[in-house]
N, C-alpha and C positions, 0 to 999 in steps of 0.2 A: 352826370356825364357831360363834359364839354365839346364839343367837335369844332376843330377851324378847318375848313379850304382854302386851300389857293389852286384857281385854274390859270393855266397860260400857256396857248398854244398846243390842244391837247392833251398837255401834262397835267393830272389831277392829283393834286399834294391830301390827303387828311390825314389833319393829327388829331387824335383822340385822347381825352383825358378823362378815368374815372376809372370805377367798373361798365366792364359790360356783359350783361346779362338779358334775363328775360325780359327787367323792365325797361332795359334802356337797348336792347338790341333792337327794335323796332325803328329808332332815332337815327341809329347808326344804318342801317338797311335805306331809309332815306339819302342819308348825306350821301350813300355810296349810288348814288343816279348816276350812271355811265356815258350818258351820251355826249359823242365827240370825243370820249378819252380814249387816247391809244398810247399814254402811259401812265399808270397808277403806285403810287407811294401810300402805303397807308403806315402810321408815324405810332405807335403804340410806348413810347416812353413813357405815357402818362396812367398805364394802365396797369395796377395791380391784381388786378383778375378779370377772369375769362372764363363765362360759363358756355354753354354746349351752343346755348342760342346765339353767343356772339362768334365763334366759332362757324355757325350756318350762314352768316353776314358774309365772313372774309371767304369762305369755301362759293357763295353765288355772284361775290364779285371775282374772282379767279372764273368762273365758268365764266362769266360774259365777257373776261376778259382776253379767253382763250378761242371765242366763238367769235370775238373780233378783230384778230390775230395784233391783239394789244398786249402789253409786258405789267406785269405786277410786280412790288417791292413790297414788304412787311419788313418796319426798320425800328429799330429800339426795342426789341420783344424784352421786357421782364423777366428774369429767371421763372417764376410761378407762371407766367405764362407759357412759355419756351416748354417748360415742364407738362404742362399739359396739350401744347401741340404734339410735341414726343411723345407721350403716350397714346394721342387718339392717329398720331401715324402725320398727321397735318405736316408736320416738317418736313417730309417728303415730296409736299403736293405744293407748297408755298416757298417762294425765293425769299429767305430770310438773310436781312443785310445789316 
C-alpha cells in the first residue's frame, strides 16, 4: 500500500493506493494523525479493496473528525469498494464525492 499527504493550511489531502486491509490498515490509521486538520480528503482511486479493518480507519477518522467540528471527503471510491461501504451501511455515515 502507498499513502501520499499533502497538508496546507489545515487541509489534509491522502491518497491512498493499494489494498487496504488487516495488514496494511494499521499504516493507514497512522497517516490518518489529525491534528490541526479541520478538513480532510481521503483519495481512494488507488484502492481495489477494502476490508472491515480499513473500513475501521476511515469510520475513527470521521469520529475525530466530527468531534472537532471538521469536514471529511472520501473521493474516487472503486465500485468494489462503494459496494462494500453499501452494504455495511458506511455510505450513509461518509460524504462520498
Amino acid at each position: 500500500m502507498e499513502i501520499a499527504k499533502k497538508f496546507d493550511s489545515g487541509k489534509l489531502t491522502v491518497t491512498v493506493g493499494g489494498r487496504v486491509d488487516t495488514v496494511t490498515a494499521p499504516e493507514l490509521s497512522v497517516a490518518l494523525n489529525l491534528d490541526g486538520v479541520t478538513d480532510l480528503t481521503i483519495d481512494l482511486a488507488g484502492v481495489p479493496y477494502m476490508s472491515s479493518a480499513g473500513l475501521r480507519c476511515l469510520l475513527a477518522a470521521q469520529k475525530s473528525m466530527n468531534a472537532n467540528g471538521g469536514e471529511m471527503r472520501i473521493s474516487n471510491v472503486q465500485p468494489v469498494v462503494k459496494e462494500v461501504l453499501d452494504l455495511t451501511g458506511f455510505s450513509g455515515i461518509f460524504t462520498l464525492v
